[in-house]
C-alpha positions as CSV (number, residue, x, y, z in Angstrom):
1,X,-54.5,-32.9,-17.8
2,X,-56.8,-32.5,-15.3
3,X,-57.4,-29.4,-12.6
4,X,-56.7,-29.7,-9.1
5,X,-56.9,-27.1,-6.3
6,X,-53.7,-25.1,-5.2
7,X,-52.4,-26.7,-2.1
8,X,-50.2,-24.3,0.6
9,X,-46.7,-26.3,-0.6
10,X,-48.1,-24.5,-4.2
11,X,-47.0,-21.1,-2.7
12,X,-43.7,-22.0,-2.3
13,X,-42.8,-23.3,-6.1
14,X,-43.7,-19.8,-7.3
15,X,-41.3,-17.4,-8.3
16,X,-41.8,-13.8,-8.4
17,X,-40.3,-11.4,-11.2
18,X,-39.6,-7.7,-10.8
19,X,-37.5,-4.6,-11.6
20,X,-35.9,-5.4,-15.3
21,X,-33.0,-3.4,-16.7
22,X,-31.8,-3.6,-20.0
23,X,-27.7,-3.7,-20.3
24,X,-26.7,-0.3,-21.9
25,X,-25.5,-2.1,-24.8
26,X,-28.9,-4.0,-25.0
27,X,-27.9,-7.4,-25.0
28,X,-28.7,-8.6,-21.7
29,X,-31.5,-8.2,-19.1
30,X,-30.9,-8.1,-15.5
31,X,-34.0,-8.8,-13.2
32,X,-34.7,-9.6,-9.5
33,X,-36.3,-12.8,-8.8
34,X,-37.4,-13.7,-5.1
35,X,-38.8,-16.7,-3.6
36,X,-39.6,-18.5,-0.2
37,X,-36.9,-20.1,1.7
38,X,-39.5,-22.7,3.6
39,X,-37.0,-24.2,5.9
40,X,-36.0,-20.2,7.2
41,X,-39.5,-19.7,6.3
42,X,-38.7,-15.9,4.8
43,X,-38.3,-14.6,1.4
44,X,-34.7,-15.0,-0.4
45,X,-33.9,-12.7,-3.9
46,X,-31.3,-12.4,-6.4
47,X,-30.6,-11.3,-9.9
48,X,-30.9,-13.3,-12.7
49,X,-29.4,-11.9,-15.9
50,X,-31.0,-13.7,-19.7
51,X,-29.7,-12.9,-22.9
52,X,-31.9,-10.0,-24.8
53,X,-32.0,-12.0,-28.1
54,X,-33.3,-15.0,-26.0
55,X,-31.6,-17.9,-24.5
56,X,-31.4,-19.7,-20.8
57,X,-31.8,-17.4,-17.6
58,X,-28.8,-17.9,-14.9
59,X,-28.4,-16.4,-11.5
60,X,-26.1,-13.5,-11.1
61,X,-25.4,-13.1,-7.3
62,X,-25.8,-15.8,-5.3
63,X,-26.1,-16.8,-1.3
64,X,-28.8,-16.6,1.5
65,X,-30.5,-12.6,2.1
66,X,-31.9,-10.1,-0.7
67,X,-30.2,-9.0,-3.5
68,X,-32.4,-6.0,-5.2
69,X,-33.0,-2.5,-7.4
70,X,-30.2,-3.7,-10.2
71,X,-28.6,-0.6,-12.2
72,X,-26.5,-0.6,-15.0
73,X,-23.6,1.9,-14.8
74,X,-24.1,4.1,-18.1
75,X,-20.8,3.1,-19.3
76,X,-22.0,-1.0,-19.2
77,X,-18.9,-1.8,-16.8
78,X,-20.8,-2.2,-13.4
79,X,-24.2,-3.1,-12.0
80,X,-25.2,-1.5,-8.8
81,X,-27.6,-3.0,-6.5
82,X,-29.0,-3.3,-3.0
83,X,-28.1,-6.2,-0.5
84,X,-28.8,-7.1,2.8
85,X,-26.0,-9.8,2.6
86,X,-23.9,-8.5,4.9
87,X,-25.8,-9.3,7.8
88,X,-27.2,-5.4,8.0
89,X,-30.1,-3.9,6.1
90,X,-29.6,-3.2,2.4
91,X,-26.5,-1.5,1.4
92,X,-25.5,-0.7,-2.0
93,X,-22.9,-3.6,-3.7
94,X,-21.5,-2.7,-7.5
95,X,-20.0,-6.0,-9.1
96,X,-18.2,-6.0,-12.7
97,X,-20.8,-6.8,-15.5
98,X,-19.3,-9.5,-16.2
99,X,-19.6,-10.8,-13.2
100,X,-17.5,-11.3,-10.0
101,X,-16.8,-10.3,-6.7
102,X,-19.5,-7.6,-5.2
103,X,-18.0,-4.7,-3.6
104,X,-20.0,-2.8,-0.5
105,X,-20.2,0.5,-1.4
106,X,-22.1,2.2,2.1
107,X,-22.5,1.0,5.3
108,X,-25.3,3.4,6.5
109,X,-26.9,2.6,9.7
110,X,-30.9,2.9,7.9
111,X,-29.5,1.3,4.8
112,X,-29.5,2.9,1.5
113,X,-32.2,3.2,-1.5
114,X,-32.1,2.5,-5.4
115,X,-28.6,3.3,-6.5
116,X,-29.0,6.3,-9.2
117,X,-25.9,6.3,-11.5
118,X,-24.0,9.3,-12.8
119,X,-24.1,10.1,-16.2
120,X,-19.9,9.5,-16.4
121,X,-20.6,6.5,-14.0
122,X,-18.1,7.7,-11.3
123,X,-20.5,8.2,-8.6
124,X,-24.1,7.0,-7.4
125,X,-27.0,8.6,-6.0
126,X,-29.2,7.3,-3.1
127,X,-31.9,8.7,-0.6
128,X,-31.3,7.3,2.5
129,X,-33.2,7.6,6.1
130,X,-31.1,9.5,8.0
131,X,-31.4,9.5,12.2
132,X,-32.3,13.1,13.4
133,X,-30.7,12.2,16.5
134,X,-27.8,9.3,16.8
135,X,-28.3,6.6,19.6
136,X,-25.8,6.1,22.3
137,X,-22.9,3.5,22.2
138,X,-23.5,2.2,25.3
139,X,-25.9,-0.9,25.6
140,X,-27.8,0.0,28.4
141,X,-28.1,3.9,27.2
142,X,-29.0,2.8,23.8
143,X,-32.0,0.8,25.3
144,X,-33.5,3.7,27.6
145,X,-32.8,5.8,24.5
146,X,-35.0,3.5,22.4
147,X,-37.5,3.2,25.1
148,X,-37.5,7.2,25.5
149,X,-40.9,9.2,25.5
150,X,-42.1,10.0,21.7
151,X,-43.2,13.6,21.0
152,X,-45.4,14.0,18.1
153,X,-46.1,17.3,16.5
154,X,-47.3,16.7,12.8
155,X,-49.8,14.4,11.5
156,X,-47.3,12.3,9.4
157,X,-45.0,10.9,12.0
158,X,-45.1,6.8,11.1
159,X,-45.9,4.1,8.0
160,X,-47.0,1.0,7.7
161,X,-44.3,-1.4,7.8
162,X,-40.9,1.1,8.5
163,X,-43.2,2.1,11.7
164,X,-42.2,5.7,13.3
165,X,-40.7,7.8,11.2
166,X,-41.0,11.5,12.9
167,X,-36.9,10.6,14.4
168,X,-35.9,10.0,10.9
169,X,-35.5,12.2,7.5
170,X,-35.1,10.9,3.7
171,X,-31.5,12.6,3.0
172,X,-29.7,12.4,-0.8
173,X,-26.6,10.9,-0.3
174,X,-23.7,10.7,-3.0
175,X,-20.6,8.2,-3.0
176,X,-18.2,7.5,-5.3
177,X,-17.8,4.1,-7.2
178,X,-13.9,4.2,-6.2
179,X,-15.3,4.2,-2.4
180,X,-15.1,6.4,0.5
181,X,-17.6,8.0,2.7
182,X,-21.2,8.8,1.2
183,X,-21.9,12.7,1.2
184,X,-24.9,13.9,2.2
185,X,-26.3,16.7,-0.4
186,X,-29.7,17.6,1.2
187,X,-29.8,18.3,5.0
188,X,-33.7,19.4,4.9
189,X,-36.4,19.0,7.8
190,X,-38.7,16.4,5.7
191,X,-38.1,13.5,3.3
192,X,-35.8,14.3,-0.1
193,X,-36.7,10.8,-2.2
194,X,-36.2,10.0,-6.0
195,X,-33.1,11.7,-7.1
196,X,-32.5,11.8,-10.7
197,X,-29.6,13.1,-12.5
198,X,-29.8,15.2,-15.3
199,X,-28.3,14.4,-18.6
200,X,-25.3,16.6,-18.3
201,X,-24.7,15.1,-15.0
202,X,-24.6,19.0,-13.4
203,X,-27.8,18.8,-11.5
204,X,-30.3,16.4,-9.6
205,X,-34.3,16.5,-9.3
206,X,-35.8,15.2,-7.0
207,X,-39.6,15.3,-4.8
208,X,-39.4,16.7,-1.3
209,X,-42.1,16.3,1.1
210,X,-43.5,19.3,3.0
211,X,-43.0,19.6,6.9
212,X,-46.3,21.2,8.1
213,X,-48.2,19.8,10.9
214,X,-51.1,18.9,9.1
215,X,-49.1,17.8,5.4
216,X,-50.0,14.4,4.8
217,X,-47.8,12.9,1.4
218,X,-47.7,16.4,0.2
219,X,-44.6,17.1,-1.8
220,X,-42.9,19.1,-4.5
221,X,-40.4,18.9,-7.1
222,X,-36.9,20.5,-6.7
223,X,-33.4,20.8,-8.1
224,X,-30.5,21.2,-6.8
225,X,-26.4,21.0,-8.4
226,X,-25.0,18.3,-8.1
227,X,-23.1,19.8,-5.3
228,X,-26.0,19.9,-3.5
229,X,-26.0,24.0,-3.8
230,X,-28.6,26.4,-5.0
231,X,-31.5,24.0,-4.2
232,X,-34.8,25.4,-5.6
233,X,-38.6,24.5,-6.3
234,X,-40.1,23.6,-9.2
235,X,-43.5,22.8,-8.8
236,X,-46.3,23.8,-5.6
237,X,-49.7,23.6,-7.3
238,X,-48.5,20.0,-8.8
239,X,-50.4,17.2,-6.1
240,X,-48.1,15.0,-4.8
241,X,-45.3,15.4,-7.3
242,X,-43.0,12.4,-7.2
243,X,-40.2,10.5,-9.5
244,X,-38.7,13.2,-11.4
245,X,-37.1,12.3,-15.3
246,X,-35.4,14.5,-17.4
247,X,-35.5,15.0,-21.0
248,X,-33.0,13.7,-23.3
249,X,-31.9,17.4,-23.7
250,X,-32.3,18.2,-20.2
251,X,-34.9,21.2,-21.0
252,X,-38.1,19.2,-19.4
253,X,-38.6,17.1,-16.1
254,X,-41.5,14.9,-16.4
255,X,-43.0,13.5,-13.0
256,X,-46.2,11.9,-11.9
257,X,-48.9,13.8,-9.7
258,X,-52.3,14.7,-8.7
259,X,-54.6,17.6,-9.9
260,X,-54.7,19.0,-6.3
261,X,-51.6,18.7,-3.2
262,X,-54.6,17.9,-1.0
263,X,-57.3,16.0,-2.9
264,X,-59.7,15.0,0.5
265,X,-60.1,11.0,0.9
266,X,-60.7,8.5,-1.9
267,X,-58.0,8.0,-4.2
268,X,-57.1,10.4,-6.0
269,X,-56.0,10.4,-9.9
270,X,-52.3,10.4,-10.6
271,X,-51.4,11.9,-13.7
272,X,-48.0,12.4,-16.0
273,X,-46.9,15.9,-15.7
274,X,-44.3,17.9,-17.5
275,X,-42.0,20.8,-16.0
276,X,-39.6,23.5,-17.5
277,X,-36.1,22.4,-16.0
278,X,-35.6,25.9,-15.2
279,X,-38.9,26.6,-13.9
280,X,-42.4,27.4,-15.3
281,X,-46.1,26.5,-15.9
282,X,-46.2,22.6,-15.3
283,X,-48.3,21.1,-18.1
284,X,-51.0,18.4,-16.6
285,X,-49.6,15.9,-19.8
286,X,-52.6,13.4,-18.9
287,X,-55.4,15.4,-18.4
288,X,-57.8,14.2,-21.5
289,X,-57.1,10.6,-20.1
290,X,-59.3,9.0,-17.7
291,X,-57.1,6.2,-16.4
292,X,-54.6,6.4,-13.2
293,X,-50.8,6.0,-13.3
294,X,-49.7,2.9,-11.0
295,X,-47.8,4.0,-8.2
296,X,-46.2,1.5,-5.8
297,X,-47.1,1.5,-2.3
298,X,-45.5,4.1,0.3
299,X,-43.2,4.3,1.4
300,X,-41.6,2.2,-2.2
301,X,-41.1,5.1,-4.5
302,X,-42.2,4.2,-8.0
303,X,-39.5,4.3,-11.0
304,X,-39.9,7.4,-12.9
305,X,-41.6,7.8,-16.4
306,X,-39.4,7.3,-19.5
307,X,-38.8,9.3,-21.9
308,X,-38.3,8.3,-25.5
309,X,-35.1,9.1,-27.4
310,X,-36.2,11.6,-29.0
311,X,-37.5,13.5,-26.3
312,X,-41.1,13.5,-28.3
313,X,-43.3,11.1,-25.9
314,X,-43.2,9.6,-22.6
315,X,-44.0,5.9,-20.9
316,X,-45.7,5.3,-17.7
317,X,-47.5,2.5,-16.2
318,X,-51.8,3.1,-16.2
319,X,-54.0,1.2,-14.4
320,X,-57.1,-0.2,-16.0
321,X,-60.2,-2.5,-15.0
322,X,-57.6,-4.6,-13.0
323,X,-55.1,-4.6,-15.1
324,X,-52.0,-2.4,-15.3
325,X,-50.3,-1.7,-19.2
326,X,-47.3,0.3,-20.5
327,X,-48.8,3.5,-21.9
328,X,-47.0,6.5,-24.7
329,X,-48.1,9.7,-24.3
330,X,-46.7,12.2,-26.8
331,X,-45.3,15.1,-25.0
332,X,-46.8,18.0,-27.4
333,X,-50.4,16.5,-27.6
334,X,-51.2,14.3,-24.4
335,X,-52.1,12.1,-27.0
336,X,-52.5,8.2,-25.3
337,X,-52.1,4.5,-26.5
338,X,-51.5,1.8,-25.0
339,X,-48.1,0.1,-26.0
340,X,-48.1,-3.7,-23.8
341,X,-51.7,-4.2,-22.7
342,X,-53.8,-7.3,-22.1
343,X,-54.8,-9.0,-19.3
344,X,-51.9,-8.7,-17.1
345,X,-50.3,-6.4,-14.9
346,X,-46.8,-5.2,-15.9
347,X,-44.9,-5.3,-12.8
348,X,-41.9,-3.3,-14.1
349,X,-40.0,-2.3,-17.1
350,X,-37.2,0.0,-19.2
351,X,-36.2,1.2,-22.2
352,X,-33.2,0.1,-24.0
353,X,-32.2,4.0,-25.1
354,X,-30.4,3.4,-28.5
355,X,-33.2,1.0,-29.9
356,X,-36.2,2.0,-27.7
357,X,-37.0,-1.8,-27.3
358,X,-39.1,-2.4,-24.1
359,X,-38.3,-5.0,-21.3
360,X,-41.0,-6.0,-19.0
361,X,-42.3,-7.9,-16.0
362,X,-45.9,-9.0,-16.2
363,X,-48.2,-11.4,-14.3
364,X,-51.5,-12.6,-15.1
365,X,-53.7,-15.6,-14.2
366,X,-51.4,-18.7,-15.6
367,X,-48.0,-17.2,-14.8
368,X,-47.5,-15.1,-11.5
369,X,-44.4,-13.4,-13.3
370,X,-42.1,-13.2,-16.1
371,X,-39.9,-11.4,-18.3
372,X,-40.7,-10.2,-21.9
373,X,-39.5,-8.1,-24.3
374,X,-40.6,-6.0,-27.4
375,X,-40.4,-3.2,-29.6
376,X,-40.5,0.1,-28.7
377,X,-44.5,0.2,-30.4
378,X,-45.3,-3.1,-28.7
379,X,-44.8,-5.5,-31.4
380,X,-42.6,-8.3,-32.1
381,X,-43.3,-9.5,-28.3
382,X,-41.4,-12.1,-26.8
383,X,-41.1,-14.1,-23.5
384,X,-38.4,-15.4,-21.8
């Protein structure tokens, strides 16, 4: 068959792969795929679930917007996810795993993030941007409101993309799967992002930025109950410390972060660290290995590293020479090797818990995405 050049009407055949979840019983993998819409000439997404043993992929939720950030519920009854289908920005939906009718769970004004499940799968937990100060009802206030004068005090105050965001803080909000009104457990001057529950379902972790004038991305770890009391730090001399995990036994939080808070311009290294849960020395996990974790753009938080089973190693994603692989390193060594490699980028992935088998997105020159599976050393590898 002979080559020809990609034409613009190429762009809009390809579909793009990201964020797979495997079911809790690992049978199934949920995954998002998006695509152009060239007659609305915008981007359309929704999830696709495929059998983990192999077999035919079939859409999941249906109907024009984005459907996004799939979760399992722990107990394998509900999948969470993020939707702008009801004509606002993206709420969280839960629909049966079985499948059915999706259920709005919030209706927050700046939408809602990644839905973070419970361990008993009675409530979810989301960062959200909260208004510092609510607009007026009124049309015509409402647009001299939005067209008021913009005082800034601190170097941080906007992002590409979201645009300002100095009038707005990152609050963790909690809401129950049987509905109601989300509750907001952090009330804090700066952003609270990447909550994560810990095993025991008692208390969450989670990276808060600082506030100073001149604090540019410069955050810490925290924990809080799961009441939102008795919030305290974790880390300071940890750069950057984002997406918390817990341990399987809830002793150690593993996050990702740079040797220094401020580490002057270039890019600086990101490394897996390790944290007493209660507090302590944070151990640099990473520091014999010369390769970066890959961190999604801000102001995307990147999914947290996973931990094995057993507690005894963690996974994270490392860049290398273009290329981005699913890396192991063991917990008591900082020993490193590469579990999916090649040349591709692995887009996303998780752990089925009970068997430690691997599902994946990856890219690479022939295919611009797809899903895969394999053991939890990197063998038996298979594409779907």
């Amino acid at each position: 068959m002979g080559l020809r050049r990609v034409e613009p009407e190429d762009l809009q055949a390809i579909r793009l792969v990201s964020d797979v979840q495997f079911s809790p019983d690992g049978n199934r993998i949920v995954f998002t795929q998006t695509e152009i819409d060239p007659e609305q000439d915008e981007y359309h997404s929704r999830l696709w679930v495929v059998p983990a043993t192999g077999g035919l992929a079939a859409p999941f939720t249906g109907g024009p917007g984005r459907d996004s950030d799939p979760r399992w519920s722990p107990d394998g009854h509900w999948l969470a996810f993020l939707s702008d289908r009801a004509g606002t920005s993206a709420q969280i939906f839960v629909l049966p795993a079985g499948g059915g009718e999706a259920r709005r769970l919030t209706d927050l004004e700046g939408g809602a993030g990644t839905p973070v499940w419970s361990p008993d799968s009675t409530r979810i937990l989301f960062a959200a941007r909260d208004p510092r100060e609510r607009a007026p009802a009124d049309d015509a206030a409402r647009a001299r409101w939005v067209q008021r004068p913009k005082v800034i005090t601190r170097a941080q105050y906007k992002i590409d993309g979201p645009g300002y965001t100095f009038d707005t803080r990152s609050t963790l909000f909690l809401v129950a799967l049987a509905g109601g009104e989300p509750t907001a457990l952090t009330a804090n001057a700066g952003d609270d992002v990447a909550p994560a529950w810990s095993p025991d379902g008692r208390r969450i972790a989670f990276s808060r930025m600082r506030i100073g004038v001149a604090d540019f991305y410069v955050s810490d770890l925290w924990v809080i109950n799961a009441d939102g009391g008795q919030a305290h730090r974790l880390t300071e001399h940890v750069g950057r410390a984002i997406s918390p995990a817990w341990s399987p036994d809830g002793s150690t939080i593993a996050c990702y972060g740079t040797d220094e808070q401020e580490p002057g311009y270039g890019e600086a290294l990101t490394r897996v660290w390790t944290v007493p849960a209660t507090g302590g020395t944070p151990k640099r996990l990473t520091a014999a290995y010369d390769r970066g974790v890959m961190l999604q753009r801000w102001p995307a938080v990147s999914p947290p590293p996973v931990w094995t089973r057993d507690g005894t190693a963690v996974l994270f994603p490392s860049a290398t020479d273009g290329n981005v692989h699913i890396v192991n390193v063991d917990a008591a060594s900082g020993t490193v090797r590469a579990v999916v490699s090649g040349a591709r980028q692995v887009t996303s992935f998780s752990v089925h818990a009970a068997t430690g088998r691997i599902a994946f997105s990856a890219a690479d020159l022939d295919t611009p995405a797809d899903v895969y599976a394999c053991a939890g050393d990197g063998s038996a590898e298979e594409r779907f």
